[in-house]
LUMLOVO-465603 format. One line per 2 residues: number of its first residue (from 0); their letters; for each residue y, z, x of C-alpha. Coordinates in steps of 0.001 Angstrom, whole numbers, padded with zeros to 6 digits, m for minus. Layout:
// residues N
NUM = A = Y,Z,X | ...
***
This chain:
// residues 604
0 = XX = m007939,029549,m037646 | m004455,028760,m038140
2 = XX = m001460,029194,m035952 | 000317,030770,m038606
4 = XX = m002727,032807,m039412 | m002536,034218,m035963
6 = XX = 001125,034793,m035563 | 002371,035928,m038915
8 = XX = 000501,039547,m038769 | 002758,040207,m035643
10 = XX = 006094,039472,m036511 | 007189,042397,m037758
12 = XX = 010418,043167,m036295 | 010877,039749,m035161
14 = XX = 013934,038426,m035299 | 013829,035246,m032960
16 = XX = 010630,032957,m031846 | 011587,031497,m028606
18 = XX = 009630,028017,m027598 | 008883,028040,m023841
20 = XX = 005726,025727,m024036 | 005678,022766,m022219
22 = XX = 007121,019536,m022828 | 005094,017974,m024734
24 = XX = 004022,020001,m027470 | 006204,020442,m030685
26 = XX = 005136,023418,m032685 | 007621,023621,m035395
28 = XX = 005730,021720,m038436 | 002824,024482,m037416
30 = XX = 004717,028159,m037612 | 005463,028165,m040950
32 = XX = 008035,031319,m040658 | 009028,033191,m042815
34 = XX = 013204,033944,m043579 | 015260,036055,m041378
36 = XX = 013161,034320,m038481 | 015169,031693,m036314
38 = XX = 013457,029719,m033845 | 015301,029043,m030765
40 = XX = 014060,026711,m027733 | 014165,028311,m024542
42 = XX = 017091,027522,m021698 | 014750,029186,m018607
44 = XX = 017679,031530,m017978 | 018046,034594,m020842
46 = XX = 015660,037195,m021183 | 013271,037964,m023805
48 = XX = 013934,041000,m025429 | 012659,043488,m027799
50 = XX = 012636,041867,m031314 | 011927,038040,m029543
52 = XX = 008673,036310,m029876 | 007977,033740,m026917
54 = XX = 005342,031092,m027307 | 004058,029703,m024159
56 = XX = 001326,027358,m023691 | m001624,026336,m020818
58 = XX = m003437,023330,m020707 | m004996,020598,m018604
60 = XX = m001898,018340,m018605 | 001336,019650,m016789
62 = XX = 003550,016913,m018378 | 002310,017983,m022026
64 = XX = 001533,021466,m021245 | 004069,022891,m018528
66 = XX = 002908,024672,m015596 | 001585,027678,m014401
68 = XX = 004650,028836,m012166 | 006886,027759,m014921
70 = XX = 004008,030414,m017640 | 004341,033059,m015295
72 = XX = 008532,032757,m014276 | 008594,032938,m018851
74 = XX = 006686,036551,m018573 | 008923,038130,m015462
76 = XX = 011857,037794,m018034 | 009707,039509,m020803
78 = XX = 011905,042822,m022095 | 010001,045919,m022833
80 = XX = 009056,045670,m026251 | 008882,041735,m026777
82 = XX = 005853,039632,m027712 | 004441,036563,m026919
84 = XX = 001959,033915,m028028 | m000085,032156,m025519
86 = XX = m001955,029135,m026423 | m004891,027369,m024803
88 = XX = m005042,023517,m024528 | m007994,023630,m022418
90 = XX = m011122,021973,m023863 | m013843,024361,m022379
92 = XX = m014923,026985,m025436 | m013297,029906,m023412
94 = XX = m009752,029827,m021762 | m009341,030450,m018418
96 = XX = m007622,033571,m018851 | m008791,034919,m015419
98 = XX = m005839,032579,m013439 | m003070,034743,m015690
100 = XX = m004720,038290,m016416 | m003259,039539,m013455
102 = XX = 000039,038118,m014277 | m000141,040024,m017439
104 = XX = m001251,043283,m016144 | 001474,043064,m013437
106 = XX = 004400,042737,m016490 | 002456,045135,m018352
108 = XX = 001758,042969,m021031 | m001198,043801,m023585
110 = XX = m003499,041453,m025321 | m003364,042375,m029118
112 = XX = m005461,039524,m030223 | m007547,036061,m029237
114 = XX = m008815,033290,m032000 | m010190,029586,m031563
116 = XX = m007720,027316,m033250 | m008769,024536,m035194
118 = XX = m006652,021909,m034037 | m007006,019059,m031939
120 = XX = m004525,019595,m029282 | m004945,023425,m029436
122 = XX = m008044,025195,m029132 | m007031,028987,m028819
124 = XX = m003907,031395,m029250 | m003773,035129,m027396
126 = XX = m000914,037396,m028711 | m000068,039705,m026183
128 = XX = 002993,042469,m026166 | 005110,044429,m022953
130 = XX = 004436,047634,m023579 | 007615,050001,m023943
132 = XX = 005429,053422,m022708 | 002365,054181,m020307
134 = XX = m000036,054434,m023456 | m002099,051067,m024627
136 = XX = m001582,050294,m028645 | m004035,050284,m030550
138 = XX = m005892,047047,m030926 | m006204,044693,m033848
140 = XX = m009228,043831,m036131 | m010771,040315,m037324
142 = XX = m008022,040373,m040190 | m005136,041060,m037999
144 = XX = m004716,044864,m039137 | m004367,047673,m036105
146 = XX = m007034,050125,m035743 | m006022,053776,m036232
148 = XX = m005169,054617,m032557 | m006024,058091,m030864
150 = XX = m004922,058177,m027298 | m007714,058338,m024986
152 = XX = m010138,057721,m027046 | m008629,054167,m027895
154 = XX = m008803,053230,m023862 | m012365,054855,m024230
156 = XX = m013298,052646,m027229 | m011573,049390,m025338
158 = XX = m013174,049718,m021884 | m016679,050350,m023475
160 = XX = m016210,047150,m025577 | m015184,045012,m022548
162 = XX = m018317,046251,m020935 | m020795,045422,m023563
164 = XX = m018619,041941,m023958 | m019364,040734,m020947
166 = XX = m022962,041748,m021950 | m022736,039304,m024576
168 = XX = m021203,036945,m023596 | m022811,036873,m020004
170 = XX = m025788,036483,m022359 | m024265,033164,m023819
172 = XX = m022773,031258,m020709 | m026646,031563,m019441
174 = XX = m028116,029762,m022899 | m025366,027819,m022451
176 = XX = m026044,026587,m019410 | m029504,026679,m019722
178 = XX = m028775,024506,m022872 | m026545,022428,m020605
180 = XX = m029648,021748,m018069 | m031865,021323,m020728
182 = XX = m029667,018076,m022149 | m029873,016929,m018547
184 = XX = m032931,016540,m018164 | m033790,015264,m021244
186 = XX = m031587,012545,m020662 | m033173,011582,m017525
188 = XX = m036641,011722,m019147 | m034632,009265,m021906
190 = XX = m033368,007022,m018877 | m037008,006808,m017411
192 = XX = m038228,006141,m020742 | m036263,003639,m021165
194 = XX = m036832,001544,m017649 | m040533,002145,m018737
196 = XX = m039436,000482,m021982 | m038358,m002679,m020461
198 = XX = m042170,m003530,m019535 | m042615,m002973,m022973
200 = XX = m040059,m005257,m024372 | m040782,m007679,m021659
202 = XX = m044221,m007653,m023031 | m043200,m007359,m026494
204 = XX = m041441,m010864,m026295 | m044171,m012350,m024273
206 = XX = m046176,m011894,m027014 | m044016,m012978,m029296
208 = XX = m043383,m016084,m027688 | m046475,m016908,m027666
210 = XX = m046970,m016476,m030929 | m044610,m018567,m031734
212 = XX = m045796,m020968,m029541 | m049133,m020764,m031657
214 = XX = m047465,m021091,m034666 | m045897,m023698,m033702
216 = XX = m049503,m025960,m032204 | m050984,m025007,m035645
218 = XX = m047939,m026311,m037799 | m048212,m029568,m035975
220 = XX = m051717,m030012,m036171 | m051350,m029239,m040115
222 = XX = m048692,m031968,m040259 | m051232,m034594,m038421
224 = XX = m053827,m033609,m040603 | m051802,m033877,m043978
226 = XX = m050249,m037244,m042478 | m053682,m038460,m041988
228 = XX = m054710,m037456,m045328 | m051606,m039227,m046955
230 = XX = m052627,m042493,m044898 | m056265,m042334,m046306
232 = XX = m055119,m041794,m049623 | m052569,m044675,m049459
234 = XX = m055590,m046943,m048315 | m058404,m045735,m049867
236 = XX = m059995,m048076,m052763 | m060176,m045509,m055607
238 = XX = m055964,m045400,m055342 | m055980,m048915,m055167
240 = XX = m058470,m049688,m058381 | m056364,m046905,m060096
242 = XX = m053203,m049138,m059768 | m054815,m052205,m060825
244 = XX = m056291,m050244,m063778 | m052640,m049002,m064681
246 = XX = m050784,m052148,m064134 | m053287,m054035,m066161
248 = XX = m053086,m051343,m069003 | m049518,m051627,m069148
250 = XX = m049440,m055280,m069576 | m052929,m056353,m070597
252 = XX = m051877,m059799,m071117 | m050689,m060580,m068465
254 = XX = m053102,m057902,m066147 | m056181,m058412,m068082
256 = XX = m057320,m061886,m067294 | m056842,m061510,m063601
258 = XX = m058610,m057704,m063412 | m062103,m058583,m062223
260 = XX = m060927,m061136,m059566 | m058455,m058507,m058110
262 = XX = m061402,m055584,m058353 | m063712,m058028,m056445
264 = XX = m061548,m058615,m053665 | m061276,m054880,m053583
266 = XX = m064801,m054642,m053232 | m064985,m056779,m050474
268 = XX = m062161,m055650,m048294 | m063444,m052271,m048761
270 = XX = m067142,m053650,m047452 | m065429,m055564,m044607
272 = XX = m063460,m052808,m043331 | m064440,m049211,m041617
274 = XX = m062379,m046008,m041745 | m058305,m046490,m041297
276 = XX = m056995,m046279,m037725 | m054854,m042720,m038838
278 = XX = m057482,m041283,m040569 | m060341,m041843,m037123
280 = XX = m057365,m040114,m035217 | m056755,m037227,m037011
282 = XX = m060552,m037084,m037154 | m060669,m036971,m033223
284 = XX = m057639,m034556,m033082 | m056925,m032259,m036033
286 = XX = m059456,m028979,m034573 | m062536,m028901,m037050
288 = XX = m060904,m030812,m040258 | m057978,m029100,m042016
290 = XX = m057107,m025472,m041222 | m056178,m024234,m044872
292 = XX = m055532,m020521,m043846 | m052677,m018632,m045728
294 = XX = m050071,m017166,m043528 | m047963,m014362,m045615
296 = XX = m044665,m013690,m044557 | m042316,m010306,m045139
298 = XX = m038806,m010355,m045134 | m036212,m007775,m046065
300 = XX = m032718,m009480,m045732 | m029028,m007612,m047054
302 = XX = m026307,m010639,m047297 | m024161,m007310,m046982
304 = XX = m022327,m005054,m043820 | m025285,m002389,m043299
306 = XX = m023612,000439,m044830 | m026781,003366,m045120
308 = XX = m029129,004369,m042681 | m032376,002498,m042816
310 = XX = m035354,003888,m041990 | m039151,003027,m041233
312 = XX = m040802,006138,m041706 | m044430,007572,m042083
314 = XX = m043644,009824,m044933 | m044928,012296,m047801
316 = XX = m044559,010796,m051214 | m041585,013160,m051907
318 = XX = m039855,013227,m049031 | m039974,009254,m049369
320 = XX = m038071,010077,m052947 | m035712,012580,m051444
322 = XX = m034743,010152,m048412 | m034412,007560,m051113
324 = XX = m031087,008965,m052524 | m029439,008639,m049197
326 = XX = m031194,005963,m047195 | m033511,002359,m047494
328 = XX = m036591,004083,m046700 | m039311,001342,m046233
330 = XX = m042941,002815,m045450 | m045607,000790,m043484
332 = XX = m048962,000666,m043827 | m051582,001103,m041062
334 = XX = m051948,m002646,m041339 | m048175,m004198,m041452
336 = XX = m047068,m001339,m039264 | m045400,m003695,m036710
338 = XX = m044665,m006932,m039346 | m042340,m004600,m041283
340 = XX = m040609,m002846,m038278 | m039881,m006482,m037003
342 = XX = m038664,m007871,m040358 | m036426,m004963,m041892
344 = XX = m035128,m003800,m038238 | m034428,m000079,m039002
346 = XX = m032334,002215,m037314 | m035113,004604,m036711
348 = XX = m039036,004942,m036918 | m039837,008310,m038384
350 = XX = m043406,009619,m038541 | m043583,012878,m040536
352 = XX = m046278,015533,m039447 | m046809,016443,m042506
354 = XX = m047719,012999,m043794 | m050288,012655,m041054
356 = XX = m052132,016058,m041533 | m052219,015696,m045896
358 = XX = m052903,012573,m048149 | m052447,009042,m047671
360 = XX = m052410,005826,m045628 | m051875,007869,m042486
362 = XX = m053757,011041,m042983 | m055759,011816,m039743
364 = XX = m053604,010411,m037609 | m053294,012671,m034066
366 = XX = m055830,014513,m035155 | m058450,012965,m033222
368 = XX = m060589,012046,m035993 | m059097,009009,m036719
370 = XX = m058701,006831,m033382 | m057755,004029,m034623
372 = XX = m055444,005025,m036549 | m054142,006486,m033425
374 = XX = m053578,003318,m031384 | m052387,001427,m034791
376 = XX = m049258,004454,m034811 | m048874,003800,m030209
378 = XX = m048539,m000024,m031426 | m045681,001022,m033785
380 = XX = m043984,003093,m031429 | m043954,000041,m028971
382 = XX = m042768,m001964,m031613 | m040076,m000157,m032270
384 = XX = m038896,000548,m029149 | m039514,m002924,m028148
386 = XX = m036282,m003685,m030826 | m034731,m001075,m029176
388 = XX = m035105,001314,m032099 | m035350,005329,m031784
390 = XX = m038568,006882,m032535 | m038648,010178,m033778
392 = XX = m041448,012727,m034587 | m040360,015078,m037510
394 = XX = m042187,017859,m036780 | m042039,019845,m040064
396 = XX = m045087,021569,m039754 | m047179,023094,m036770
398 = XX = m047727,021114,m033689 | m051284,022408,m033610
400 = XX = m052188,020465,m037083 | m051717,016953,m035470
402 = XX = m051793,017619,m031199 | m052186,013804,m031019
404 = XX = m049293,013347,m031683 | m047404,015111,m028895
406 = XX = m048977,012545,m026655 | m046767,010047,m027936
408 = XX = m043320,008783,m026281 | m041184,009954,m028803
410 = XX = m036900,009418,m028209 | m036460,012674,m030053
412 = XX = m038527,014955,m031584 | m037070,017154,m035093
414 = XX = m038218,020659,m035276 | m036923,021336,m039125
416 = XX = m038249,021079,m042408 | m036613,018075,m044589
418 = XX = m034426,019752,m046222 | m033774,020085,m050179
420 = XX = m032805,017992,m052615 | m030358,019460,m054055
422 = XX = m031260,017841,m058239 | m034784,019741,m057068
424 = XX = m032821,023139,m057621 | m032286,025009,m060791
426 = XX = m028763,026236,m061616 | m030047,028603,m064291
428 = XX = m032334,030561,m061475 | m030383,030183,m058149
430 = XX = m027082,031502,m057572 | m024116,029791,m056740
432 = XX = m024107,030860,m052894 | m027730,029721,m053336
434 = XX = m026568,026174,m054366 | m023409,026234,m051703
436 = XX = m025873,027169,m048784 | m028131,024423,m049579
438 = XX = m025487,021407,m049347 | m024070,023019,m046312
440 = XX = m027087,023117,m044251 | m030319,023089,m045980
442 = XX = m029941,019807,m048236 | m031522,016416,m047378
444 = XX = m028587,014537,m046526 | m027385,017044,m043517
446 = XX = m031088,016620,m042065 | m030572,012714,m042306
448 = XX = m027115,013393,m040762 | m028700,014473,m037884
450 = XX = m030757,011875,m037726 | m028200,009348,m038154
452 = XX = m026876,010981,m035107 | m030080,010088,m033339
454 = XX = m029945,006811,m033994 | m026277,005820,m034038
456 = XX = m026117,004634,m038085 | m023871,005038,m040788
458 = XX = m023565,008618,m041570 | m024956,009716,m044850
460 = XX = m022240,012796,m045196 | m019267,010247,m045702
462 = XX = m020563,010333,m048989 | m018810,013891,m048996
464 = XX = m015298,012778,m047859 | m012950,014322,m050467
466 = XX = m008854,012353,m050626 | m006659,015038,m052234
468 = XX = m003762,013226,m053932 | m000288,015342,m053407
470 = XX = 003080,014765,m053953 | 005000,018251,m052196
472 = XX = 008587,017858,m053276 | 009662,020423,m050242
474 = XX = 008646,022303,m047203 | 007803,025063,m049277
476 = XX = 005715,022874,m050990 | 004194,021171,m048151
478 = XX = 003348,024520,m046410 | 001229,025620,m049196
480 = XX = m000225,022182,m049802 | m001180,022666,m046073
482 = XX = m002574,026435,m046607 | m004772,024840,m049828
484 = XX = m006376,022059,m047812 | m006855,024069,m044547
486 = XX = m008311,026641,m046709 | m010900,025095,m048162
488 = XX = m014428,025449,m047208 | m015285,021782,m047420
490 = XX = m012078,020314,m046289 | m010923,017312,m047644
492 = XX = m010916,014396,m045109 | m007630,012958,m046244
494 = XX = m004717,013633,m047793 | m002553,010699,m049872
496 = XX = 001054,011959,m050041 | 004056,009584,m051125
498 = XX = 005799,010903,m047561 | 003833,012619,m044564
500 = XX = 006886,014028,m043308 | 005667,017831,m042852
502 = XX = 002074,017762,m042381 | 001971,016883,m039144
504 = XX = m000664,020069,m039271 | m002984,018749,m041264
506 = XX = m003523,015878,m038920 | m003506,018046,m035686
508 = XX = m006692,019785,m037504 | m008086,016573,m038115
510 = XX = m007466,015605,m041633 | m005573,012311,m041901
512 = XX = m002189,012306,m043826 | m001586,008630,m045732
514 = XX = 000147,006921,m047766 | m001329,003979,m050506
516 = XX = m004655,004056,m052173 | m007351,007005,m051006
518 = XX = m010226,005668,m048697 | m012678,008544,m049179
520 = XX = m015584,008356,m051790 | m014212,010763,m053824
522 = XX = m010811,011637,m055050 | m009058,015593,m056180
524 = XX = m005805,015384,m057723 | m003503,018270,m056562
526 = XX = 000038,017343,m057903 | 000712,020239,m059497
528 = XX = 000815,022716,m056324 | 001800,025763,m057905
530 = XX = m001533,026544,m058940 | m003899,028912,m057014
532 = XX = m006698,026457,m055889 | m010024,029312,m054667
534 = XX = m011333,027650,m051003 | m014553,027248,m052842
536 = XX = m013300,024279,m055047 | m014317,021238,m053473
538 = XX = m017457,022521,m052367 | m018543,023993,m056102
540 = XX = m017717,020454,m057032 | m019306,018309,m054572
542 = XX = m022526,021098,m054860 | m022501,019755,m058460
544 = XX = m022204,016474,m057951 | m024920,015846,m055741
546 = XX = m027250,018005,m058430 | m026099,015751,m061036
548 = XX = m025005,012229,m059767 | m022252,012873,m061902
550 = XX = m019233,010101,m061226 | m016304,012522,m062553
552 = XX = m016583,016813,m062652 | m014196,019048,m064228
554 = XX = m013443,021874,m066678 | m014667,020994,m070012
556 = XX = m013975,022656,m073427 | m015754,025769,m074123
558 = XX = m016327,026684,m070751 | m019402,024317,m070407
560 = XX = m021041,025086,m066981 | m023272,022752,m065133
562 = XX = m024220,020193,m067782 | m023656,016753,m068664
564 = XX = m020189,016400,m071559 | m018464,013341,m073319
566 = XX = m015446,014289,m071911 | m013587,016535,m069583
568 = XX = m010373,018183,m070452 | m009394,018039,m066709
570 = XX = m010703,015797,m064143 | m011371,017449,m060756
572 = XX = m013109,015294,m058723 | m013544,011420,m059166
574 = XX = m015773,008956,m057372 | m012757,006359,m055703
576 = XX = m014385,003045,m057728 | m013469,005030,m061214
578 = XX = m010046,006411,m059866 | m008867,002700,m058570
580 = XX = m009311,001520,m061877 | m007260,003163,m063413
582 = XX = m009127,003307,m066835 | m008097,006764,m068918
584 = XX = m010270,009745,m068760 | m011113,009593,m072416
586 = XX = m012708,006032,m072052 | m015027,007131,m069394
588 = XX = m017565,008320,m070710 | m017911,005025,m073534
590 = XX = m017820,002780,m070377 | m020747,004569,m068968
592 = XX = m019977,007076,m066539 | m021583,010227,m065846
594 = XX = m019398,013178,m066385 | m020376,016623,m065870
596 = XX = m018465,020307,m066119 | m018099,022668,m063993
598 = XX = m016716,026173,m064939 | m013405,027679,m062511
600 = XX = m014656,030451,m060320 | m012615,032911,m059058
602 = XX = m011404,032562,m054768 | m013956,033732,m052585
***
């Protein structure tokens, strides 16, 4: 939520917002108020009367935040009848509230409402009010609006719900910490993995310098033996007849007449003589003759910054596909398991249940029918982790189709399906919420996210980042350019204005405010801000684009809805390599690009 969100429903009657938080903080680019509203900062001496609203903050810092004395010396000069707004710095979930509940019951202050906020600095805001008479207001709903009060019957409700609130959330600091032990030990089962891991690599490299090492005796016996074979050659007799059959062809007067004396002498060295010195050498060293085996060798090799996650994974033919669009998905084979984990180095080795219980290379595998497919997959594993690589079982199906398997050292294990593609989805039978629920949490690239989590690789989701080009001409302007892009339900992850001066909002909740050319992969143009933008917009669009690969969406003539069009009388949303350059919209679709519609909908 907003600050303004959470203070606007309770300034009526306000006349004057009076800043008593610490130091440190500078709320002004974040109220937003409204006229016939004055802010004031506070001197520590006047009181706070009935018509004042006093903002006073808590946090970790006392040079940033204030301190507590100086919090509870604002709310002894609270008036009957003023309000404040207190707001949480601390970075635990829930505010310590129990350090200043007393202090509020003492001044006889009530608690009207509590939200998260979503900024950085900020994490929650309580608006709280001294009560003028002995009976409690009523309180406040999820939208800010008062319930219908009815004397007793409103402490009634309020006491009950504070009872069955601690119920709850009693209920939640025990997952929580249960959660919180849980991620403790599994990181010392990681750490002892690990130390167990260095035998492994240790071993790993033994081996591998030892192969090496072998390589490297069999390449220089191969050299001996192709040197002796090159000295042979040079002295055999057939080479030298051959030259004095060539020379003599090419000038047979002159070659001719002395042929049969020069083949005699041959004849007779070649009687005379035994084997060449080289040649009895290589004889005595080269092991058994010439080794002519063929050695093949796999590389994979980018001349390019690694930019996608890459992955070795033991997968289903379509979830190899779906991976695909997002990822460099290589897939070994029982028998170049290891060769192709060393060669392409991947971020993480994925083995798929599902691909070990159905068809293919694999199938069998932790099953016990198989063995040897079993030890083939432990070799992998030690591979990988010999590279230092994360191994991960994606456990999409039931454990109990592949137990094998959960014998394994696995670095993390993924309890989910793979998640949907979302070009594998019909517009014309799913809904739009359908479609919208899908790239939020069900599509493939949020399960590869995760993954990419894992194993510390380029996130496929900053294929989502959205730069919303602006160009607010006032405050007013600003302040609903804010409200637009704070609104929406896939925020944009940068905004390009000509001058940042009044958004310092949007980069408190984590949305970077720039100037020059956008950085994101794709790019909204919002100059014209009077028009009412619905918080779905960038997520119909970017729901659309991923079904259709499309490099520009918009509204196209006739009210064309989720299909491919020549042109588009306004441009939405346009992959950043079309916007830099610069080209007009009615050439893009005759230079090739993809361009698909996408009909308004009305705000959510």
């Amino acid at each position: 939520m907003r600050l303004t969100d959470l203070l606007h429903p309770h300034l009526d009657g306000v006349t004057r917002v009076v800043d008593a938080t610490g130091p440190g903080l500078r709320l002004a680019p974040f109220l937003h108020l409204p006229d016939g509203v004055t802010p004031h900062r506070d001197d520590g001496q006047q009181s706070i009367d009935a018509g004042d609203l006093v903002l006073l903050s808590d946090g970790p810092d006392p040079a940033v935040h204030g301190t507590e004395d100086a919090l509870r010396a604002v709310l002894r000069r609270l008036r009957p009848g003023a309000r404040g707004l207190l707001l949480s710095a601390h970075p635990d979930p829930a505010p310590p509230y129990h350090r200043l509940l007393d202090d509020l019951v003492t001044q006889r202050c009530q608690v009207l409402r509590a939200a998260p906020l979503d900024y950085a600095h900020l994490r929650s805001g309580a608006v709280f009010t001294r009560l003028t008479t002995a009976e409690l207001l009523p309180p406040h709903d999820w939208s800010g609006r008062p319930v219908p009060s009815d004397g007793f019957a409103t402490s009634l409700r309020m006491a009950g719900e504070y009872v069955l609130a601690d119920l709850a959330a009693r209920t939640l600091r025990a997952r929580h910490q249960d959660l919180e032990r849980r991620a403790e030990e599994a990181e010392r089962a990681r750490d002892a993995v690990r130390e167990d891991g260095l035998a492994d690599r240790l071993a790993a490299t033994v081996r591998e310098k030892e192969e090496l090492a072998s390589a490297l005796r069999q390449a220089r016996d191969r050299v001996q033996v192709l040197q002796a074979r090159v000295a042979m050659l040079e002295g055999s007799t057939s080479l030298k007849v051959g030259r004095a059959l060539v020379s003599a062809a090419r000038s047979p007067r002159r070659g001719m007449p002395g042929l049969p004396r020069e083949l005699y002498g041959l004849w007779r060295a070649r009687s005379a003589r035994g084997p060449a010195p080289a040649a009895r050498s290589a004889a005595r060293t080269a092991p058994g003759a010439a080794d002519d085996r063929l050695h093949l060798v796999h590389r994979a090799f980018a001349a390019t910054p690694r930019d996608r996650l890459v992955i070795a994974g033991i997968l289903t033919d379509e979830t190899a596909e779906d991976f695909a669009a997002d990822a460099v998905v290589n897939r070994p084979l029982p028998h170049d398991g290891p060769l192709l984990v060393r060669r392409t180095d991947p971020d993480a080795l994925v083995v798929q249940l599902s691909a070990c219980t159905g068809h293919g290379p694999w199938a069998l595998t932790g099953t016990g029918a198989a063995p040897d497919l079993d030890r083939r997959l432990a070799a992998l594993l030690t591979e990988a982790r010999a590279l230092g690589r994360r191994a991960v079982l994606w456990r999409d199906a039931p454990a109990s189709a592949a137990p094998g398997l959960a014998q394994l050292a696995w670095d993390a294990v993924l309890d989910a399906g793979t998640g949907v593609r979302l070009s594998r989805l019909d517009p014309g039978e799913d809904t739009r919420e359908r479609l919208r629920e899908a790239f939020q949490w069900d599509s493939t690239r949020v399960r590869l996210a995760e993954l990419a989590r894992l194993a510390g690789a380029p996130d496929p989701l900053a294929g989502r980042r959205v730069a919303v080009l602006a160009a607010p001409r006032d405050r007013h302007e600003a302040a609903r350019l804010t409200a637009q892009v704070l609104g929406q339900q896939h925020r944009p992850a940068e905004v390009v204005v000509p001058d940042p001066a009044g958004l310092d909002e949007l980069d408190a909740a984590g949305v970077a405010v720039r100037t020059g050319p956008p950085t994101a992969a794709w790019v909204s143009d919002w100059s014209d801000l009077t028009e009412d933008r619905p918080d779905t917009l960038l997520l119909d669009l970017l729901c659309a684009q991923e079904y259709s690969g499309a490099d520009a969406l918009g509204h196209a003539a006739g009210g064309a809805d989720y299909t491919f069009v020549p042109e588009l009388r306004r441009p939405l949303l346009v992959r950043r390599s079309l916007h830099l350059t610069g080209a007009p919209a009615e050439s893009w679709c005759g230079r090739g690009y993809r361009l698909f519609a996408v009909r308004g909908k009305e705000p959510s």
